[in-house]
C-alpha positions as CSV (number, residue, x, y, z in Angstrom):
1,X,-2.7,66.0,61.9
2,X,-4.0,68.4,64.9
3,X,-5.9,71.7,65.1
4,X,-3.5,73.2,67.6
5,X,-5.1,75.2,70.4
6,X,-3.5,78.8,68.6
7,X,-4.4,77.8,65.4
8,X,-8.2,77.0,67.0
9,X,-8.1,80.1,68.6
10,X,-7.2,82.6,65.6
11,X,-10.1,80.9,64.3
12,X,-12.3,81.9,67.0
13,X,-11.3,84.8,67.0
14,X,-11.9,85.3,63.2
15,X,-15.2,84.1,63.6
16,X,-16.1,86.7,66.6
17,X,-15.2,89.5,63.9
18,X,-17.4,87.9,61.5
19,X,-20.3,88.1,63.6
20,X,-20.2,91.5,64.6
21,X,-22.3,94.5,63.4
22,X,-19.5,96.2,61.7
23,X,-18.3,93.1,59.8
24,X,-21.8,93.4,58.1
25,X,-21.4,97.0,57.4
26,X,-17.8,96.1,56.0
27,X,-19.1,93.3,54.0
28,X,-22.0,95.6,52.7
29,X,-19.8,98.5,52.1
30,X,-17.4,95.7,49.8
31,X,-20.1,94.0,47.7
32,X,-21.5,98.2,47.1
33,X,-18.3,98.9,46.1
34,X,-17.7,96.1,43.7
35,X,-21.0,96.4,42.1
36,X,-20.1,99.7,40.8
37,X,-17.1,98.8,39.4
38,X,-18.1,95.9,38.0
39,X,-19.4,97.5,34.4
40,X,-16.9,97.1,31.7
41,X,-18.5,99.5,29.5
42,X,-17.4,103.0,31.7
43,X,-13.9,101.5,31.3
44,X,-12.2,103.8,29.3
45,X,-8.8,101.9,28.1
46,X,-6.9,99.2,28.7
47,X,-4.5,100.5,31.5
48,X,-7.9,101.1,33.7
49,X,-9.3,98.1,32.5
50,X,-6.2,96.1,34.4
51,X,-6.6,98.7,37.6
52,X,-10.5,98.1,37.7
53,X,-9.1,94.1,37.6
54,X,-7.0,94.0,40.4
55,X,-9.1,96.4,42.5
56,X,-12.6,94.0,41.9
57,X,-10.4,91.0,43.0
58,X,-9.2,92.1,45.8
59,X,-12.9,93.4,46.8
60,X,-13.7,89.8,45.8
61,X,-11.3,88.4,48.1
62,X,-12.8,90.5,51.2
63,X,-16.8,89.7,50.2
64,X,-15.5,85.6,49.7
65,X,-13.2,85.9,53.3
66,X,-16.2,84.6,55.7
67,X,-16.7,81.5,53.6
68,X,-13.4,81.0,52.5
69,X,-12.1,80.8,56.5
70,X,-15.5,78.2,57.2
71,X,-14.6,76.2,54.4
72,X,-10.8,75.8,55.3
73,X,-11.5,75.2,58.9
74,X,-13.9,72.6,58.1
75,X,-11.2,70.8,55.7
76,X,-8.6,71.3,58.6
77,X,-11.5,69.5,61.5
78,X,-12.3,66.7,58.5
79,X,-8.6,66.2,58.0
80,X,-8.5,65.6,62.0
81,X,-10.8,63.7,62.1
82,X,-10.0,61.2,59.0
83,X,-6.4,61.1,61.0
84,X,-7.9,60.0,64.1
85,X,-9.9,57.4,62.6
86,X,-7.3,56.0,60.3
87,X,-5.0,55.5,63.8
């Protein structure tokens, strides 16, 4: 298996976001807004219990994105790697 150069470049370019000033504000503004949802006793039934759900997820999925992109582009480079040594 290869890291193609496109496939290296989106990275990059994921990466160059990630460092940026407003990437921090972003990230900031996401683990603000979770922590205020995330209190199960202002939840006033079960239909907004499901809403407040899917809505601290998906802010979960946005605070977890850096990590989540380093860790599958270090699996992808090992994978590489293991390839070319196994050839």
């Amino acid at each position: 298996m290869t890291l193609d150069i496109d496939e290296r470049q989106n990275y990059d370019k994921m990466f160059e976001t990630f460092n940026t000033e407003g990437w921090s504000l972003i990230q900031a503004r996401f683990a603000e807004m979770f922590n205020q949802g995330n209190n199960i006793f202002t939840i006033p039934d079960e239909k907004t219990f499901w809403q407040q759900r899917g809505s601290l997820g998906m802010l979960q999925v946005f605070i977890e994105l850096e990590d989540v992109v380093k860790s599958e582009l270090e699996h992808l480079e090992n994978q590489v790697e293991e390839d070319f040594d196994n050839d």
